[in-house]
C-alpha positions as a Markdown table, in Angstrom:
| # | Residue | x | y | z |
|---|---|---|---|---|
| 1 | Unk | 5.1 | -10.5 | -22.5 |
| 2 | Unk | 7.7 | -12.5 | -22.2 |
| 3 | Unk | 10.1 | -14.1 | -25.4 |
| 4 | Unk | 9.8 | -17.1 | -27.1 |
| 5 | Unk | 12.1 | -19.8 | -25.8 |
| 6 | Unk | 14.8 | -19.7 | -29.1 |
| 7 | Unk | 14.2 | -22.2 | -31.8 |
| 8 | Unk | 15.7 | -25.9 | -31.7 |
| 9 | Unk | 15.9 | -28.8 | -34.3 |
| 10 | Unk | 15.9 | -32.3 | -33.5 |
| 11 | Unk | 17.4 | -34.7 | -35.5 |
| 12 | Unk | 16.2 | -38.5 | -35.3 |
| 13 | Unk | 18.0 | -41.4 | -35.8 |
| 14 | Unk | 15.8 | -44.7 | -35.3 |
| 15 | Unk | 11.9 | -43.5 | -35.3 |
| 16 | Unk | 10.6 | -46.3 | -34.0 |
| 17 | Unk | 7.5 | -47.2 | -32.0 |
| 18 | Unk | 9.5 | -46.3 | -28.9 |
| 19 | Unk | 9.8 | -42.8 | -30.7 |
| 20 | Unk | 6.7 | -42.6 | -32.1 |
| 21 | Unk | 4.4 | -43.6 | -29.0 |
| 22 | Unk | 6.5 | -41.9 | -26.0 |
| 23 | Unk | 8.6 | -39.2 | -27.1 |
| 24 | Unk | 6.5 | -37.8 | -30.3 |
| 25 | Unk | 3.6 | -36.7 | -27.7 |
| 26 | Unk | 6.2 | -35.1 | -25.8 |
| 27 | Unk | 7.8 | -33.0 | -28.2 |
| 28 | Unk | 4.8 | -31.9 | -29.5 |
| 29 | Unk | 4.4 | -30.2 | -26.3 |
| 30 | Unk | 7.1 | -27.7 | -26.3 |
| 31 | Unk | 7.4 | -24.6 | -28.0 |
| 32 | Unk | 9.9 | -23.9 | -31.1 |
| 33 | Unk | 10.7 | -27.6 | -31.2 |
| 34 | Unk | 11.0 | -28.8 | -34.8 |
| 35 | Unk | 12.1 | -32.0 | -36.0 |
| 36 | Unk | 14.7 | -31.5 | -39.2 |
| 37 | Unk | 16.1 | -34.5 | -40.5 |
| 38 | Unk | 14.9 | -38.4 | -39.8 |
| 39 | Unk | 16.9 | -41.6 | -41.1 |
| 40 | Unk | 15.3 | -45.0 | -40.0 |
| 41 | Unk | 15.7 | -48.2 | -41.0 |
| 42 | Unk | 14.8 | -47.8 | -44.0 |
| 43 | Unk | 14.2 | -44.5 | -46.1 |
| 44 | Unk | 10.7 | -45.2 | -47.3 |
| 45 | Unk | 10.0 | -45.6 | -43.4 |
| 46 | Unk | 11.7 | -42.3 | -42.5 |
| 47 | Unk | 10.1 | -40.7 | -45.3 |
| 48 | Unk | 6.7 | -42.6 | -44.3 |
| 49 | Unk | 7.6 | -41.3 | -40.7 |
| 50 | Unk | 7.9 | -37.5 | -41.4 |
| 51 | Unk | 4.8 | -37.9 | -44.1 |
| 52 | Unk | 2.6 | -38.5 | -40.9 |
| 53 | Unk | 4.4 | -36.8 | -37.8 |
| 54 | Unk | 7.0 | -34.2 | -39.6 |
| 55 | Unk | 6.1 | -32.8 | -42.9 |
| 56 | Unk | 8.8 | -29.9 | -42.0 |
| 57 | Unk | 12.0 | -32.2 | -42.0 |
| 58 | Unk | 13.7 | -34.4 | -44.5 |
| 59 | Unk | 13.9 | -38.2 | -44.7 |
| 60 | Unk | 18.0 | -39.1 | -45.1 |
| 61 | Unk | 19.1 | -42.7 | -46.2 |
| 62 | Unk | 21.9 | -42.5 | -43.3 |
| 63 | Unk | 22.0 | -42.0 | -39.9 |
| 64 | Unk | 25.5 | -40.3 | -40.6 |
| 65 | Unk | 23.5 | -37.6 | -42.6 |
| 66 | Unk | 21.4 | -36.7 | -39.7 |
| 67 | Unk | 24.5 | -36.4 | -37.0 |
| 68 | Unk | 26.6 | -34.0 | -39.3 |
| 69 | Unk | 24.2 | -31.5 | -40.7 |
| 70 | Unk | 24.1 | -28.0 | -40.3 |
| 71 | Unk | 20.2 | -28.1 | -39.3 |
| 72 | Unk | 20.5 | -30.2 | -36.5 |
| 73 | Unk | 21.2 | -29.1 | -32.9 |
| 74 | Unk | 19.9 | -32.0 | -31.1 |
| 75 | Unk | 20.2 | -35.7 | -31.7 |
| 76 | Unk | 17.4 | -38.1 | -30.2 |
| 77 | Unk | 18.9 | -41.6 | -31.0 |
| 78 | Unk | 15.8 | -44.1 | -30.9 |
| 79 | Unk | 17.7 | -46.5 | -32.7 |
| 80 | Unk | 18.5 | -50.5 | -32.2 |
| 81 | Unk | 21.5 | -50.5 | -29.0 |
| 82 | Unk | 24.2 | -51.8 | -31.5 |
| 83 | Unk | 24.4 | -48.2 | -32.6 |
| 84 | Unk | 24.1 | -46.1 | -29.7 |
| 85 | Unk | 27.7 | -46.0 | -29.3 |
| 86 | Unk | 28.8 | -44.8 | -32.7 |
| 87 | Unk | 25.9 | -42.6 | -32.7 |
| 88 | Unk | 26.5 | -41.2 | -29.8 |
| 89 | Unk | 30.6 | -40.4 | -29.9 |
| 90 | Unk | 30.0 | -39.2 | -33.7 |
| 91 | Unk | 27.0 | -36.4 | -32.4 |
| 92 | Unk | 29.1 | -35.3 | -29.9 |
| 93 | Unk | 32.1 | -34.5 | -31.9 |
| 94 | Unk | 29.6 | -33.0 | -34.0 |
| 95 | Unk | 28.7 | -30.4 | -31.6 |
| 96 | Unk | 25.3 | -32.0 | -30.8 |
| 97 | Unk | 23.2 | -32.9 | -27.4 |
| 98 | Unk | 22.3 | -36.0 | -27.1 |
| 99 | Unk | 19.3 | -38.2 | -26.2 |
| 100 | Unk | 19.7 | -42.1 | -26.3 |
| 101 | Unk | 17.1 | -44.6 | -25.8 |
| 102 | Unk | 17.6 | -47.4 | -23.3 |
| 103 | Unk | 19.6 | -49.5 | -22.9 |
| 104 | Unk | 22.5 | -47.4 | -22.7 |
| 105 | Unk | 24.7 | -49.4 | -25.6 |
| 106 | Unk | 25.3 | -53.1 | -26.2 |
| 107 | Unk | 28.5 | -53.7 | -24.7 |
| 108 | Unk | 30.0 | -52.4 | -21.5 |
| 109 | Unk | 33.4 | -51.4 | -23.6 |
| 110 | Unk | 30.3 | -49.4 | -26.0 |
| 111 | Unk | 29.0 | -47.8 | -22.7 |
| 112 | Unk | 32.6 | -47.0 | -21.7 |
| 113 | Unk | 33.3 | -44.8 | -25.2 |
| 114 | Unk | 30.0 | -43.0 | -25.0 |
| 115 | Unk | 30.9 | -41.9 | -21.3 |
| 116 | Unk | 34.1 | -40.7 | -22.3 |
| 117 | Unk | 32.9 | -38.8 | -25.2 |
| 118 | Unk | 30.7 | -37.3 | -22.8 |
| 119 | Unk | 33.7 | -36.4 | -20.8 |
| 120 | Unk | 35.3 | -34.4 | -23.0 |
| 121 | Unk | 32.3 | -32.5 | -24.2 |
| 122 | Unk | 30.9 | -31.3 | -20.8 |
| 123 | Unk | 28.6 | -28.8 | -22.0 |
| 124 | Unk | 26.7 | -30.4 | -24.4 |
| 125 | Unk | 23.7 | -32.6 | -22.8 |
| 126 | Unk | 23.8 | -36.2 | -22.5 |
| 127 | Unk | 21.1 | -38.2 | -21.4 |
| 128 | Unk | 19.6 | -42.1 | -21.5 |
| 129 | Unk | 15.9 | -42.5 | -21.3 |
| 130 | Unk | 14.9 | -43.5 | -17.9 |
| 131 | Unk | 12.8 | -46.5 | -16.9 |
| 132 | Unk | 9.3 | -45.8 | -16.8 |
| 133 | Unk | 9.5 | -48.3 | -14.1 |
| 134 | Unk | 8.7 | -47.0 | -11.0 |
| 135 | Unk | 9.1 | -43.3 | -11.9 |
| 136 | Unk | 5.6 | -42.1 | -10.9 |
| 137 | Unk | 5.9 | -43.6 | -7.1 |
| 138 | Unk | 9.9 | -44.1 | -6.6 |
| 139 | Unk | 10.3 | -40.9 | -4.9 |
| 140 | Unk | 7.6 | -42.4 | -2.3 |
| 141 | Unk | 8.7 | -45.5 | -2.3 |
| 142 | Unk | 12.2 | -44.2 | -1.5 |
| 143 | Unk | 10.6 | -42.2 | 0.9 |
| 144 | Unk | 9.1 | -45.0 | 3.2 |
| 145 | Unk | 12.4 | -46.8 | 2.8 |
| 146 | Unk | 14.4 | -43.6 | 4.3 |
| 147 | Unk | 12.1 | -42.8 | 7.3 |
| 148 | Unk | 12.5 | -46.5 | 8.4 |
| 149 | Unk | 9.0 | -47.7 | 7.7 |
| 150 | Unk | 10.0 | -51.0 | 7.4 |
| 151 | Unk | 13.4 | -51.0 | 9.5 |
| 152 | Unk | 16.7 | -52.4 | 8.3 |
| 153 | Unk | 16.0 | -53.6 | 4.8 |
| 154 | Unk | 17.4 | -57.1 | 4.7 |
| 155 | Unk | 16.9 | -58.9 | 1.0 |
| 156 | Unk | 14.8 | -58.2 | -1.9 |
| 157 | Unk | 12.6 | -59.9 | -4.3 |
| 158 | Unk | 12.3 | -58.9 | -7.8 |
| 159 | Unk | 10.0 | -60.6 | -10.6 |
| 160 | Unk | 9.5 | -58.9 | -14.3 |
| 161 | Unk | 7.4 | -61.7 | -16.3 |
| 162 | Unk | 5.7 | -61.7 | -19.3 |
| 163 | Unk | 5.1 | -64.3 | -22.3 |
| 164 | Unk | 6.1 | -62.4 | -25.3 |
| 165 | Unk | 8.6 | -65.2 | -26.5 |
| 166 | Unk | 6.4 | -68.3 | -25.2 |
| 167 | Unk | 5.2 | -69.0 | -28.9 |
| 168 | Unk | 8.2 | -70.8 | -30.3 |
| 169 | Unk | 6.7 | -70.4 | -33.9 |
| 170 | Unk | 7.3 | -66.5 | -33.7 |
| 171 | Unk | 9.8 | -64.9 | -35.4 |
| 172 | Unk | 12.6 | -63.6 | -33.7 |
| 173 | Unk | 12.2 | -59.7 | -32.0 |
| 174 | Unk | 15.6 | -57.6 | -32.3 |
| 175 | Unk | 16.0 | -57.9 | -28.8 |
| 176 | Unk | 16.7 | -61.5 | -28.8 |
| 177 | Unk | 19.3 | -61.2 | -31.3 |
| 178 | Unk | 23.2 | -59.8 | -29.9 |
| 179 | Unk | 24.0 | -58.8 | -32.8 |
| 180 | Unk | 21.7 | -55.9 | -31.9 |
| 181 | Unk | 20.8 | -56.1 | -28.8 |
| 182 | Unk | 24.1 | -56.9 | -27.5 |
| 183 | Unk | 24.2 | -57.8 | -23.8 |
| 184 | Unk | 20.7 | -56.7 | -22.9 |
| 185 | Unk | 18.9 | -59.2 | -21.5 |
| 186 | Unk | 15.1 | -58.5 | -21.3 |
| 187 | Unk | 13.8 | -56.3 | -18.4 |
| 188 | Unk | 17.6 | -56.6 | -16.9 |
| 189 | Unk | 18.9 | -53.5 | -17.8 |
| 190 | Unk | 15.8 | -51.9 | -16.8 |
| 191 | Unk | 15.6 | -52.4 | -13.3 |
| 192 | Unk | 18.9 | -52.9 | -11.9 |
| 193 | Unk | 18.7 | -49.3 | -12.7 |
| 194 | Unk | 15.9 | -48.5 | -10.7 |
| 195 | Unk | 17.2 | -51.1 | -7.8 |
| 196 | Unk | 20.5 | -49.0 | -7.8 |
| 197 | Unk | 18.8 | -46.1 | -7.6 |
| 198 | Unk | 17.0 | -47.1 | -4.4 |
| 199 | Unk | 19.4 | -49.3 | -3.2 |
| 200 | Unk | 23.0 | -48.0 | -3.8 |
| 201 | Unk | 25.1 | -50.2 | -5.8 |
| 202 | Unk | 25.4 | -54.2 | -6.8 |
| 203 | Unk | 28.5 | -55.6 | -5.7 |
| 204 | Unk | 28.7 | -58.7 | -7.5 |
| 205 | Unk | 25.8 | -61.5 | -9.0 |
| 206 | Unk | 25.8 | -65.0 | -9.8 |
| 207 | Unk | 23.4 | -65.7 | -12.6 |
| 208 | Unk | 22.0 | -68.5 | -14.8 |
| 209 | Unk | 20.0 | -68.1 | -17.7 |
| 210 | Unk | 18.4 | -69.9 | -20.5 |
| 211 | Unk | 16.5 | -69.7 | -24.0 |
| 212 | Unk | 13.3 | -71.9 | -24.5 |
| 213 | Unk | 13.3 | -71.8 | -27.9 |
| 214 | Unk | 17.0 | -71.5 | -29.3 |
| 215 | Unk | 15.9 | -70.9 | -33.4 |
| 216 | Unk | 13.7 | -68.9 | -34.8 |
| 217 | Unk | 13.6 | -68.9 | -38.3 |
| 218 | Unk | 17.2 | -68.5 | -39.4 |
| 219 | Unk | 18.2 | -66.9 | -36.3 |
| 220 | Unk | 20.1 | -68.8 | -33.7 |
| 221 | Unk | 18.9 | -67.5 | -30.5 |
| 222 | Unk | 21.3 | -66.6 | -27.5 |
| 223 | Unk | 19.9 | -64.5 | -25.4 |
| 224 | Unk | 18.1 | -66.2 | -22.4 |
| 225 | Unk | 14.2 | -65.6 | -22.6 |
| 226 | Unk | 14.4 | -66.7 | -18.9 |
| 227 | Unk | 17.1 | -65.3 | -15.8 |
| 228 | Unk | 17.7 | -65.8 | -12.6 |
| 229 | Unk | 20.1 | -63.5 | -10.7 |
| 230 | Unk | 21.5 | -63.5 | -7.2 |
| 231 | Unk | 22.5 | -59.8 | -6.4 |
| 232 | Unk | 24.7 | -58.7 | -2.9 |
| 233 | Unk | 24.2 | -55.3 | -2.8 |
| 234 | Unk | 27.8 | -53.3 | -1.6 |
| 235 | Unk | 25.2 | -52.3 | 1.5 |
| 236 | Unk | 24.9 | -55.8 | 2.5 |
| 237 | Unk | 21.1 | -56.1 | 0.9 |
| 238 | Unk | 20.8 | -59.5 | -1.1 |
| 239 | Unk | 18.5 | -59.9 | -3.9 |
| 240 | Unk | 16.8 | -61.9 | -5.5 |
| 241 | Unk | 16.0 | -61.7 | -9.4 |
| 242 | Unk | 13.9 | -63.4 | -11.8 |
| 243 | Unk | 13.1 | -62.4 | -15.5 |
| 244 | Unk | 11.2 | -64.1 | -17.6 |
| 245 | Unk | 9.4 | -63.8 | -21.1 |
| 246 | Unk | 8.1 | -67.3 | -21.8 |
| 247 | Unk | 5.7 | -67.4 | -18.3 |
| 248 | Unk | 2.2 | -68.3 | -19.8 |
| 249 | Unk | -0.5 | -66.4 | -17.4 |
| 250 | Unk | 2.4 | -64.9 | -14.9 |
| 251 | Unk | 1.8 | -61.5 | -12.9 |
| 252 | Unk | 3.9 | -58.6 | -14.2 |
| 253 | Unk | 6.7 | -56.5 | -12.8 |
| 254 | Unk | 6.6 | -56.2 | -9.0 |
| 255 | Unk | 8.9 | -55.8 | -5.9 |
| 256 | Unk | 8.9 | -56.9 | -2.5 |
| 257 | Unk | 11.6 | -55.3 | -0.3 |
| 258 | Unk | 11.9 | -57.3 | 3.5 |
| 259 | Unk | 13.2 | -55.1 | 6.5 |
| 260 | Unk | 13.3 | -56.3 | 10.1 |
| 261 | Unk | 10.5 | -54.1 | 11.3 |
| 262 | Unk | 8.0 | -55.4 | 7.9 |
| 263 | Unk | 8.1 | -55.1 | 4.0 |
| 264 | Unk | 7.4 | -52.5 | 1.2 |
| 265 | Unk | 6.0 | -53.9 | -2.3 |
| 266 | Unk | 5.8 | -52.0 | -5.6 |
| 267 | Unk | 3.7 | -53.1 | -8.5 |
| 268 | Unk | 5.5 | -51.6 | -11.3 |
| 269 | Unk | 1.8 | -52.5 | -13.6 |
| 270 | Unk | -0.4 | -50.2 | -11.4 |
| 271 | Unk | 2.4 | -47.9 | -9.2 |
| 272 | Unk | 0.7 | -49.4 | -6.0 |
| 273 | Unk | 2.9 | -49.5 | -3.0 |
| 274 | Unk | 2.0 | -51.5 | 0.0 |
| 275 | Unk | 3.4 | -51.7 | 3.5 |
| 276 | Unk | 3.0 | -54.6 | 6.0 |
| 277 | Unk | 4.4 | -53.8 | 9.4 |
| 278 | Unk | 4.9 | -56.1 | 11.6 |
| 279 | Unk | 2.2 | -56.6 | 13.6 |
| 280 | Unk | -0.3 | -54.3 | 11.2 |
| 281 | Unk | -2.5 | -55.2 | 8.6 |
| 282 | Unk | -0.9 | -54.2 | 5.1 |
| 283 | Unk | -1.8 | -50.9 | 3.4 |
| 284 | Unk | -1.5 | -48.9 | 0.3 |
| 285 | Unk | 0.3 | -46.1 | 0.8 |
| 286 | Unk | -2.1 | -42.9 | -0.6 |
| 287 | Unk | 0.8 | -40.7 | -2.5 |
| 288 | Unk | 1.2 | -37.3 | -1.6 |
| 289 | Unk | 1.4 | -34.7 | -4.8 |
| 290 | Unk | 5.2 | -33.6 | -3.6 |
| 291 | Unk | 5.6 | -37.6 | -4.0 |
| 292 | Unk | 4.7 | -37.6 | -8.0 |
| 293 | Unk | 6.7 | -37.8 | -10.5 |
| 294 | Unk | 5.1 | -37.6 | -14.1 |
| 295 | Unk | 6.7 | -38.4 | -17.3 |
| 296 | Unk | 8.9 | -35.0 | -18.5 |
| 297 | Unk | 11.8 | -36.6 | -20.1 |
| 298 | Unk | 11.2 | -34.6 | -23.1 |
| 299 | Unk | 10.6 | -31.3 | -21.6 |
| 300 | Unk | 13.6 | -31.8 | -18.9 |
| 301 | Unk | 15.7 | -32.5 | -21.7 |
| 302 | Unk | 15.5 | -29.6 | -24.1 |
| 303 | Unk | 14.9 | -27.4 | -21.1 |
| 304 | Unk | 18.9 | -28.7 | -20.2 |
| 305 | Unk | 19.8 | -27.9 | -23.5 |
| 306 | Unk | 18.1 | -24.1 | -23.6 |
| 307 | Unk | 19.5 | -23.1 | -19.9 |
| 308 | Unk | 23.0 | -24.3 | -19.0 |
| 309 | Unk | 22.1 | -23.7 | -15.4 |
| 310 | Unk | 19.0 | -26.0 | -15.4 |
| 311 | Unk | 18.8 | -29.7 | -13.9 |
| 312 | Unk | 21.1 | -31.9 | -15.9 |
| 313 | Unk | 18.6 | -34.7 | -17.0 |
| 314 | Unk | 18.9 | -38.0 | -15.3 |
| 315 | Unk | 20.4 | -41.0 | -15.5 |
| 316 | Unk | 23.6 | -39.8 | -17.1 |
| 317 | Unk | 26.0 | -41.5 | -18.5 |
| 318 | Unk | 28.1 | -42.4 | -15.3 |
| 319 | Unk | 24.3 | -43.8 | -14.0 |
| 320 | Unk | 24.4 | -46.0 | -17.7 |
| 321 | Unk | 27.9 | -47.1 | -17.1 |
| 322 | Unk | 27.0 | -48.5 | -13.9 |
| 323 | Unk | 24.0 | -50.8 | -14.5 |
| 324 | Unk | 26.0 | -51.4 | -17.6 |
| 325 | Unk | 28.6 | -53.1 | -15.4 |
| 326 | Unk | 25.8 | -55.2 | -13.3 |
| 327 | Unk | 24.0 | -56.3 | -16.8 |
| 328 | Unk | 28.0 | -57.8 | -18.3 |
| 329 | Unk | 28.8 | -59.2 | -15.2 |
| 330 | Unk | 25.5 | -61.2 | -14.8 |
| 331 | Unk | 26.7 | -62.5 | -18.4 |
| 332 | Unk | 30.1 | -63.1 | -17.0 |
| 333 | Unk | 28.7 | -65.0 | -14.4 |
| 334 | Unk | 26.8 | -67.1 | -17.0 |
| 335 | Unk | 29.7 | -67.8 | -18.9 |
| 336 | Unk | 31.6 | -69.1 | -16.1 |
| 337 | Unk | 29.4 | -70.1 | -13.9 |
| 338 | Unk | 30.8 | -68.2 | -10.8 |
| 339 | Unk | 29.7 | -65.1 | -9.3 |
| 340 | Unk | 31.0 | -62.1 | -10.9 |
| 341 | Unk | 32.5 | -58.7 | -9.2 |
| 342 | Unk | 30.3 | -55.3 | -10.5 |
| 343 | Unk | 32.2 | -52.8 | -8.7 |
């Protein structure tokens, strides 16, 4: 019969409902997996945590405690992006792999330490948490883009709406504050990752943004609840972007790509992709199984860590740094009201 995978501990720092809802099931599925030590945001919540998920492992008061401890091989930071950084550099000089949630950090001069860090540790695993967006399709819609289904793509129109922040009596969510969120800008982050992915790089963007509702409570609020980014990719393809979180009744997250043969839409809500050539009626494309990607983060992570000679776990760092430079330079642009150079 063949042996046991060895045993692993997993150390959390930030257990969340990010943690709790998407990587808990996960971990649960894989053999000789135990989680060791949890700090939160509070101890009674890490203790309150490993009550109901992780009896085995230990609530600590400081996410310091969980990095440099003797029971802890892996770190899985689930945390706020104001800490990623420090988290990150400190587990790694610790002898630790490392798992971050998205967004990669808050700063691009965060992003830059964490890459470096992983520089210098090349063997352990480093890994950001991909963007369930598109993830089940992508490789199909990539696909349809590569074979020419739609020609020479020529510009691009993005829309990620919702109306989480229309209610101006609601308190303020961490993600509107930069004193944690940093320069994350709602769904930003999120897809210019994806469009990279499928598109190659952004060259530059010129971006305006704005908040609704600019006080909540005590907080002053400075991150824009609404965006609007022009994008010239380094391949020529322009974009267009628009976020928004105060859009009462808006349709989700979609994507409509326009090539000079027709046009390729995803719908990010139902992983739907539909193609209108030109002179044809438009279709959803029926996904082939070699097509599908299912959510494995976990298990592609730890399988990394247990064989050196597995799939490094994607998007690394170098990927982070690089919508990380898209995300500040949409800021920049803000700032100064000029377009911005990514590249």
């Amino acid at each position: 019969m063949p042996s046991s995978p060895a045993p692993l501990r997993l150390g959390i720092v930030g257990a969340g409902g990010i943690v709790r809802s998407r990587h808990l099931p996960g971990w649960r599925q894989i053999p000789n997996l135990e989680i060791r030590a949890v700090c939160n945001s509070s101890l009674q919540s890490a203790q309150s945590f490993c009550d109901a998920h992780a009896p085995q492992a230990k609530a600590l008061a400081r996410w310091e405690e969980v990095v440099d401890n003797d029971e802890v091989d892996v770190v899985w930071i689930g945390a706020h992006p104001n800490l990623h950084a420090d988290a990150t550099c400190f587990a790694l000089d610790c002898g630790k792999h490392v798992f971050t949630q998205a967004r990669m950090a808050a700063t691009l001069s965060d992003a830059q330490r964490m890459w470096e860090a992983s520089m210098r540790y090349p063997d352990l695993v480093t890994a950001i948490c991909p963007a369930p967006h598109g993830m089940k399709h992508g490789l199909a819609f990539k696909h349809s883009l590569d074979q020419g289904d739609i020609g020479t793509p020529l510009h691009l129109n993005l829309h990620s709406f919702s109306d989480a922040y229309l209610d101006p009596t609601l308190p303020a969510h961490w993600r509107q504050l930069q004193e944690k969120s940093g320069i994350q800008i709602l769904t930003l982050g999120i897809h210019i990752e994806v469009l990279q992915r499928w598109f190659g790089p952004i060259a530059e963007v010129a971006a305006r943004g704005r908040c609704a509702t600019t006080r909540r409570g005590d907080a002053e609020i400075d991150i824009p609840d609404h965006l609007q980014v022009l994008a010239g990719f380094q391949s020529g393809l322009e974009a267009n972007l628009q976020f928004s979180a105060v859009a009462h009744r808006a349709p989700g997250d979609s994507l409509t790509v326009y090539g000079s043969k027709g046009s390729l839409s995803y719908d990010f809500q139902s992983d739907a992709i539909t193609l209108c050539q030109v002179g044809k009626e438009p279709r959803q494309l029926q996904i082939e199984p070699q097509w599908v990607r299912e959510w494995r983060v976990e298990e592609e992570f730890i399988a990394a860590v247990r064989d050196p000679g597995a799939p490094r776990p994607r998007p690394d760092f170098t990927e982070g740094m690089c919508y990380m430079r898209v995300v500040d330079a949409v800021w920049q642009s803000m700032e100064h009201s000029a377009t911005a150079r990514c590249l």
